[in-house]
C-alpha positions in Angstrom: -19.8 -1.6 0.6 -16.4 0.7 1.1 -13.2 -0.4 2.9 -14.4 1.5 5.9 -17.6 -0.3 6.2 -15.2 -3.6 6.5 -11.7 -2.0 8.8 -12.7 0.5 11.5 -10.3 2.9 12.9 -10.2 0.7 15.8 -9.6 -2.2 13.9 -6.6 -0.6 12.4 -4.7 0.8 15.5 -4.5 -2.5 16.9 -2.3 -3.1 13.6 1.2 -4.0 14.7 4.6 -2.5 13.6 5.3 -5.5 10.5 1.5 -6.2 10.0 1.3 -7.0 6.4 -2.0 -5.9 5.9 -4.0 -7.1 1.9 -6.9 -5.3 1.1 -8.6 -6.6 -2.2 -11.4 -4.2 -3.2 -12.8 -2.7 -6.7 -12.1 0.5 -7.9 -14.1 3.3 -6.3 -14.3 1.0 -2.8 -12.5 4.0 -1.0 -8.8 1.9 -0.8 -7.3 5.7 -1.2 -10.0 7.4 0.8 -9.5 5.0 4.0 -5.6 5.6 3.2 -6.1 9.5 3.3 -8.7 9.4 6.4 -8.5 6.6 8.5 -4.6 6.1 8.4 -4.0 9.8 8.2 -5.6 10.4 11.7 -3.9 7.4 12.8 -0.9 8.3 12.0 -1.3 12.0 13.2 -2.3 10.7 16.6 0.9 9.8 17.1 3.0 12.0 15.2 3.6 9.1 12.9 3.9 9.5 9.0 2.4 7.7 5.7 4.4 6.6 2.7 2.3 6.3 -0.1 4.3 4.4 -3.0 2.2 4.6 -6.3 3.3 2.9 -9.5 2.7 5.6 -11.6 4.3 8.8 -12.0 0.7 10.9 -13.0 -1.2 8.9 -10.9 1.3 10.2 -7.5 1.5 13.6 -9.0 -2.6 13.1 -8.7 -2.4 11.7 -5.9 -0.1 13.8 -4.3 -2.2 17.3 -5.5 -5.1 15.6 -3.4 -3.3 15.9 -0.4 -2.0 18.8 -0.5 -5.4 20.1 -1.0 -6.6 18.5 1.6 -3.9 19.7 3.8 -2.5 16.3 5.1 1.4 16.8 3.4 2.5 16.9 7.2 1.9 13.5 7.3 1.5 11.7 4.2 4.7 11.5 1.6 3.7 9.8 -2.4 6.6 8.7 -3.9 6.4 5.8 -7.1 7.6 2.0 -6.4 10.5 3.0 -8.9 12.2 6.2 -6.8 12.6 3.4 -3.5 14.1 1.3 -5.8 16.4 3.6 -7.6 17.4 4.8 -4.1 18.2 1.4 -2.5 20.3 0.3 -5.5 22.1 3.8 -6.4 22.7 4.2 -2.1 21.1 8.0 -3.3 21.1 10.5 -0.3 17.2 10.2 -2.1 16.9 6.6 -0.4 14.1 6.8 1.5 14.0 5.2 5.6 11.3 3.2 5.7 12.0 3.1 9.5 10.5 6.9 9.4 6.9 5.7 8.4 4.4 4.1 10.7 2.6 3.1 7.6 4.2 1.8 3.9 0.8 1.8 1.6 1.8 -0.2 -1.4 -0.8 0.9 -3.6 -1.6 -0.8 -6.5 0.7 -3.6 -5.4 0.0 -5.7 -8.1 3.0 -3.8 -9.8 5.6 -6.1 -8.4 4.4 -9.1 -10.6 2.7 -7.3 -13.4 6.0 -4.8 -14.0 8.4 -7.2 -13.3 8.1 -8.6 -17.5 10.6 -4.6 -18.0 11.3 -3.9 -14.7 14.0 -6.4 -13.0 14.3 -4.0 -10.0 10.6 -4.7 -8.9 11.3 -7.3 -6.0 14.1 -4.6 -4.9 11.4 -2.7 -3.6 9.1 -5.6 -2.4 12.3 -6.6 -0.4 13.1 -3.5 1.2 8.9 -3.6 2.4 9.2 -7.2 3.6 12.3 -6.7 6.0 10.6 -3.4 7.4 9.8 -4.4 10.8 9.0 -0.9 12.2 5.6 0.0 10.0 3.0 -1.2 9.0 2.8 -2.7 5.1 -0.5 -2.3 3.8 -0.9 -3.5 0.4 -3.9 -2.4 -1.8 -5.2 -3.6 -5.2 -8.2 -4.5 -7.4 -6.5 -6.6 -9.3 -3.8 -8.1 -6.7 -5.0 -11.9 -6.6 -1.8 -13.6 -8.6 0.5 -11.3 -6.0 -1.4 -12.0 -3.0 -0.8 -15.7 -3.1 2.7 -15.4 -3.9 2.4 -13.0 -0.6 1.1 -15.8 1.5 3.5 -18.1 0.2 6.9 -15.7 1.1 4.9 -15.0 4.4 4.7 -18.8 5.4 8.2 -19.4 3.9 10.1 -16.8 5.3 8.1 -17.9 8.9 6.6 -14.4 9.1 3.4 -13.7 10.8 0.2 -14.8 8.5 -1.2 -11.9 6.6 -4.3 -9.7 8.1 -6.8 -9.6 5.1 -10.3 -8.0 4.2 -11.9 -7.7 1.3 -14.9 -5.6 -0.4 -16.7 -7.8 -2.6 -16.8 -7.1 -6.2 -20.4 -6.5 -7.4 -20.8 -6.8 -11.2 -24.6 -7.2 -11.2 -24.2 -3.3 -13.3 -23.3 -5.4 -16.4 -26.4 -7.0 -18.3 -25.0 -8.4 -20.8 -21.1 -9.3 -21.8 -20.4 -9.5 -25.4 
């Protein structure tokens, strides 16, 4: 199963402006294809954009090589979790308006608890997403289960609307034996 087998493009324009949206998936599941695709035409529909925050400088130079390829730089922009935070705290004219986006894709969003041990500026960036009423936050990991209940705990305390969540199950019947 792929993450557009469980969230049609129907499904996702009804998402509203401050949807936080979890999507749980393995690796290979299509999280970045449905991201580059689905959202991209979305998005393009309405002369909307995509901000793509990766946690990984390779991994958004990769990432950001794909689109251009593909073609799709008019809509989607790759930045890393670190360059929104380094913006926000150092009031850059490189801090980035999340306000401009339609949709904030927190890939890999598992970084905000699993960096936080040598980066204290993690929940900088979580913050800035959280009080973003104007896009939609859609938050992507294989391995996001610790930070998705701390997710649905700040969502309940904080009184915001409950969290919209699908998820591709994991399939491990490929491993025989484990040693």
């Amino acid at each position: 199963k792929r993450i557009t087998d469980v969230i049609s493009k129907e499904e996702a324009r009804n998402w509203e402006p401050g949807s936080n949206i979890l999507i749980s998936a393995p690796m290979g599941a299509g999280k970045s294809y449905f991201c580059k695709n689905t959202l991209y035409e979305l998005a393009k529909e309405v002369n909307g954009k995509i901000l793509m925050l990766i946690h990984r400088t390779n991994c958004v130079e990769q990432f950001k090589y794909e689109i251009e390829t593909d073609g799709k730089s008019d809509v989607v922009d790759v930045v890393t979790y670190q360059s929104l935070e380094y913006g926000k705290l150092h009031n850059t004219s490189k801090q980035i308006d999340l306000s401009l986006y339609q949709y904030v894709v927190s890939d890999e969003f598992h970084y905000f608890f699993n960096d936080s041990s040598f980066n204290n500026k993690t929940a900088v960036s979580f913050q800035m997403i959280m009080s973003n009423e104007s896009s939609v936050h859609v938050f992507m990991s294989a391995t996001g289960d610790n930070m998705a209940r701390y997710m649905k705990k700040y969502i309940r305390d904080n009184g915001l609307e409950k969290a919209i969540e699908y998820e591709v199950p994991f399939d491990f019947s490929f491993m025989e034996n484990l040693v």
